[in-house]
N, C-alpha and C positions, 0 to 999 in steps of 0.2 A: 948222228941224226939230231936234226934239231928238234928239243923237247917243246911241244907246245904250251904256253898256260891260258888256264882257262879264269877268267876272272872272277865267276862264280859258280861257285857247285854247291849245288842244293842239300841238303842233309835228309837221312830217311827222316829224323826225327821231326816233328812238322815246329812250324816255326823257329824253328833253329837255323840260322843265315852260319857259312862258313865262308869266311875270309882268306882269299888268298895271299899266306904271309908274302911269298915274291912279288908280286905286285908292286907297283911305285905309289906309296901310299898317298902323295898326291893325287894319281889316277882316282882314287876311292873316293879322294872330296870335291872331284872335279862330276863326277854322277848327279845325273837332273834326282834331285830329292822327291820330283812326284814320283818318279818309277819304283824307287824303295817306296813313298807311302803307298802307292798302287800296290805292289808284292805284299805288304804288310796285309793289307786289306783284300786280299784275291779272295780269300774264304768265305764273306760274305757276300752273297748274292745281290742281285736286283729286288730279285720278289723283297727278300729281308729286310732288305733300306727302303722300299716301299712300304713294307708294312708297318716299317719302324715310323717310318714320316707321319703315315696315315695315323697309328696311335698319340703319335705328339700333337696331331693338329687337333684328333678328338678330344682329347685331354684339355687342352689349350678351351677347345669350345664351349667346351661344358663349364669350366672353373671360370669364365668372366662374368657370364651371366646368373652362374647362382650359388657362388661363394660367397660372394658381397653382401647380398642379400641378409642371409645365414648368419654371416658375421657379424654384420652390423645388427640384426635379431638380439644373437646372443649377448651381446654388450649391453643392448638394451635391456637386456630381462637381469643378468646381473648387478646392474645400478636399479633396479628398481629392488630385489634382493636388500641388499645392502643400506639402500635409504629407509626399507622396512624394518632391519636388524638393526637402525641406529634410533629407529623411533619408538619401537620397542625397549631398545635398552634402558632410551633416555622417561619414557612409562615407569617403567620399575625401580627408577633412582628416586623420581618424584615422590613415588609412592611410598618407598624405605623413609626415603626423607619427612614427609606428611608423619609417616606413622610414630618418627622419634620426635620429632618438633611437639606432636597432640597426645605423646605420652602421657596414659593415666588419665586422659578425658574421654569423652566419650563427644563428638560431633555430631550438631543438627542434620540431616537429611538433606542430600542434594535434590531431592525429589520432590521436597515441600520447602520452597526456599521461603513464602510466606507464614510459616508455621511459629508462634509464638511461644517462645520459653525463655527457660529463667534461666541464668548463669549457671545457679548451683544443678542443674538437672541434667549438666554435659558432663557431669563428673562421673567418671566407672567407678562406682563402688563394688568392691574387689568381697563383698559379705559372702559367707561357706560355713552353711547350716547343716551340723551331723548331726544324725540323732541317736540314741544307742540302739545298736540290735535288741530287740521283742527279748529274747533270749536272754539278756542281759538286766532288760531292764528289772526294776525291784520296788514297791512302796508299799509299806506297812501300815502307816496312819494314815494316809490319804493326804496329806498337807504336802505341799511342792513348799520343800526344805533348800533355801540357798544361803551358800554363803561364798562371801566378797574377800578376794585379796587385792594387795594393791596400796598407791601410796593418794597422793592429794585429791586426785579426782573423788573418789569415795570417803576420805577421810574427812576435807572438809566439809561445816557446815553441818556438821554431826549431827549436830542437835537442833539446828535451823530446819522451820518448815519447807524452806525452799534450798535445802541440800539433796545432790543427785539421791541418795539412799531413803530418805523420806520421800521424796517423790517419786521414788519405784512402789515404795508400800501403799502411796496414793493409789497406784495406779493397776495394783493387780495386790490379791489374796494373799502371797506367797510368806512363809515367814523366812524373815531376812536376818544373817545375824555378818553384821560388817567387820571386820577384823583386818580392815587398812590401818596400816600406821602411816602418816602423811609426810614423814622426814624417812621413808626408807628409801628403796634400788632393786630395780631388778638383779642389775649383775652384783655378785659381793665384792666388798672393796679387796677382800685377802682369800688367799687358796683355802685356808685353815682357820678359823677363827679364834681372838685372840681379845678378850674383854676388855682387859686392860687397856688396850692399843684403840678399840673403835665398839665400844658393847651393842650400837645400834645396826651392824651389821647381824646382828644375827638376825635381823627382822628384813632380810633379803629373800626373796622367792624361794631360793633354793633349803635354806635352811627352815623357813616356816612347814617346806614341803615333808622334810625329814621329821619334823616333830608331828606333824599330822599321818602321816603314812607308817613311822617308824618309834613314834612316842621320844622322841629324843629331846627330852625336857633336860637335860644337863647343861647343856650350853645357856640355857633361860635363864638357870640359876646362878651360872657365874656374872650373868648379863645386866641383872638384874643389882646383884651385888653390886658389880662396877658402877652401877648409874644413881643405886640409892635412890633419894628420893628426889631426882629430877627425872627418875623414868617417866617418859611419857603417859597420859592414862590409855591412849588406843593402844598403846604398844603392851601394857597392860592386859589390857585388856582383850586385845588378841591370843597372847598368852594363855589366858585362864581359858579362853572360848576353846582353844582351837585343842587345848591337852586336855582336854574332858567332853568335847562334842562329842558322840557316836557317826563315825562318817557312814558307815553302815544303815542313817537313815535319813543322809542327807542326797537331795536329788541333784543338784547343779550346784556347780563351782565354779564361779566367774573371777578371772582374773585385769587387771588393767593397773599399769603403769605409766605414766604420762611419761614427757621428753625429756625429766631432768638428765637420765643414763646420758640421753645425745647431747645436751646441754653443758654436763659436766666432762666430757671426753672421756668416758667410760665404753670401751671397747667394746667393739656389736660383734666379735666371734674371732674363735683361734681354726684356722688351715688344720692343723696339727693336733686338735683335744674339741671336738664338736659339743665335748659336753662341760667347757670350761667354766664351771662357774662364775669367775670372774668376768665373763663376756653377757653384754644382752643376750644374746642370743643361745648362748651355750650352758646359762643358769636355766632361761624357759626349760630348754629341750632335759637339760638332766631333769629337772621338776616334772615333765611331764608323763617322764620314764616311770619315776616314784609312784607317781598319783595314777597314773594310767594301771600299771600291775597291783598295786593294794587295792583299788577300786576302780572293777569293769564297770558297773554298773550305775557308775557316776558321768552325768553330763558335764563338760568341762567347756566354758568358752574364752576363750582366750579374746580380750579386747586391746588393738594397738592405739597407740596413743594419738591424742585430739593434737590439731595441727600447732605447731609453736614457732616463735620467730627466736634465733639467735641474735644474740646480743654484743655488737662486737667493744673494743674497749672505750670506743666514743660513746658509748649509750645506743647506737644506732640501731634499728631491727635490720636487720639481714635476714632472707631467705631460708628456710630450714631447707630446701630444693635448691639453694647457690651455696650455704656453707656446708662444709664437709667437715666432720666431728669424726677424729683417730682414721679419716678418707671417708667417709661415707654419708649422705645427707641424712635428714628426719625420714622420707619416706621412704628409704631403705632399712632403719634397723625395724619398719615396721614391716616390711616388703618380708623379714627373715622369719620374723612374728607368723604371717600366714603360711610359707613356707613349714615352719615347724608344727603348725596349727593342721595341716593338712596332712605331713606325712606321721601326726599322729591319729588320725581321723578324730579331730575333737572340730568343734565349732571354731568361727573365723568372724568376730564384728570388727567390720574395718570403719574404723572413725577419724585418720587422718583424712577421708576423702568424704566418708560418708554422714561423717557429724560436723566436725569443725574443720574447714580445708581453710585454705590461701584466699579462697572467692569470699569466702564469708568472716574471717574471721575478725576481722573489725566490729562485727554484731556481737560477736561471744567469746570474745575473752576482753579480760581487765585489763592486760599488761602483753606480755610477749607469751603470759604461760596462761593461766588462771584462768576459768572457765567465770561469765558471769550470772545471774540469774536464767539468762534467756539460754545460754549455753548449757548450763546445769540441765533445765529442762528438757533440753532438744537430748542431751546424751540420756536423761531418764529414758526418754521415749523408743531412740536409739535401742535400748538397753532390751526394754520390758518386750520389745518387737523381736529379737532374739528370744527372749527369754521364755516366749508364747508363738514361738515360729508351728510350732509342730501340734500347737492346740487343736 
């Protein structure tokens, strides 16, 4: 009998097509391709390719007319976003910038642009007035007792009616006893001192500090020895004052050293040893340590120094705010000044800004340093205004 074939037999398993291996496999590629894609596709219906069309056309309908829309919206509100984040940004750069360019002045009001004032009245005076705790305080005689350290600003003109120190005692009751020497240094020239080598060191902040808090009249006597009779008489005469006063019944102790420290490249502070003496800044702060624990009950104001010009090797003035001294300009080793002034709670008279600045100092001073009558006066005043803050 002859076997029949069949050229296709269906498989239970659904979508699975079985090939007939006998077949002339010609025969197979000679088959119209729509009846296979038809078979392929028998399982879905009419209804389903209807419903299917129908959800494309709605789809289609809805997404021309108001996707566009939407889109273009959002694009829109993005760029407006983004031109506000770049006009804000560029607000606050201005602003950074304004506020490092007007460092340390203080700017007339945008609010009263006709408003008339002087140069010197933009200036931030950085003044930080403590006064001692109730608790603390102490006066026996009744006399407001000060005494002055410090080098030229106090020292000259000792005995001149128009010296800073006689026009404080013009100008208030207080008795004054001066004990500037006019050739000293806040920072010491040596870790140790060493008579032989430099005697006028010992008339540095730090070391007068220890003879008054600590009685350390030894090093005076080697110093004194060394210098013979070319010791200065303030220097002297600080000496005798300062190792026999009773500080116990003195009320205030005002300190000021002008710019020679920055002038002469005398370092404003060690990373490493905050209390170095050998640094401006690191002589204050041990001094203040001394004087602070021997005497609560002492007012103490620390005064930075009147503005001054560097001198470069032409003779030139230069900037003490462009030259940098060991890196640092003038109105930073005073900037360290109130820093140290503050985290000890003593008083702060700021006089690079607030007595003799850059605006004015063509009025009052002689040279690049040297304070002249008018200036003398302006820092008494300066002075006496501290010194009667709390009256």
């Amino acid at each position: 009998m002859q076997q029949e074939h069949t050229p296709h037999r269906k498989s239970n398993i659904p979508n699975i097509e079985i090939i007939d291996l006998d077949k002339n496999p010609e025969d197979i590629y000679r088959e119209d391709p729509k009846d296979i894609a038809f078979e392929e596709s028998e399982d879905i219906t009419c209804e389903d390719s209807e419903d299917t069309a129908f959800e494309d056309s709605q789809d289609s309908a809805f997404e021309d007319p108001e996707d566009e829309p939407a889109k273009s919206g959002g694009s829109a509100r993005r760029l407006i976003w983004h031109i506000a984040f770049v006009l804000i940004l560029a607000l606050c750069v201005g602003l950074i910038y304004f506020r490092f360019a007007n460092w340390g002045t203080r700017v007339p009001s945008f609010f009263d642009p006709d408003a008339e004032f002087d140069d010197n009245d933009l200036i931030e005076v950085l003044d930080h007035m403590v006064n001692v705790p109730a608790d603390r305080r102490q006066d026996t005689d009744g006399v407001r007792t000060v005494v002055l350290l410090g080098n030229s600003p106090f020292a000259e003109g000792r005995d001149s009616d128009d010296g800073v120190v006689s026009l404080i005692g013009q100008m208030t009751d207080a008795a004054i006893y001066n004990c500037s020497v006019a050739d000293s240094h806040l920072a010491a020239a040596r870790e140790t001192f060493l008579a032989n080598e430099d005697p006028m060191d010992a008339f540095n902040l730090y070391w007068l500090s220890t003879l008054i808090a600590l009685q350390n009249t030894s090093i005076y006597e080697s110093a004194f020895d060394a210098m013979g009779d070319s010791a200065p008489e303030d220097a002297r005469y600080a000496y005798d004052t300062l190792s026999t006063l009773d500080f116990q019944n003195v009320d205030v102790l005002a300190i000021m050293y002008d710019a020679t420290d920055y002038l002469e490249e005398r370092p404003l502070y060690n990373m490493l040893n905050t209390t170095d003496i050998q640094t401006f800044a690191g002589n204050m702060e041990a001094s203040l340590d001394l004087l602070c624990n021997a005497f609560p009950h002492l007012r103490i104001i620390v005064m930075s120094p009147t503005y001054a010009y560097y001198v470069d090797e032409n003779g030139e003035y230069i900037s003490s705010d462009i030259h940098k001294s060991t890196g640092y300009s003038l109105s930073t080793y005073a900037g360290n000044l109130e820093r140290i002034a503050y985290l000890h709670s003593v008083s702060y008279l700021d006089n690079i800004y607030g007595t003799v600045n850059e605006e004015n100092a063509g009025d009052y001073l002689t040279d690049h340093l040297h304070l002249n009558a008018a200036g003398r006066r302006r820092l008494a005043e300066r002075f006496v205004y501290a010194l009667e803050y709390f009256d």
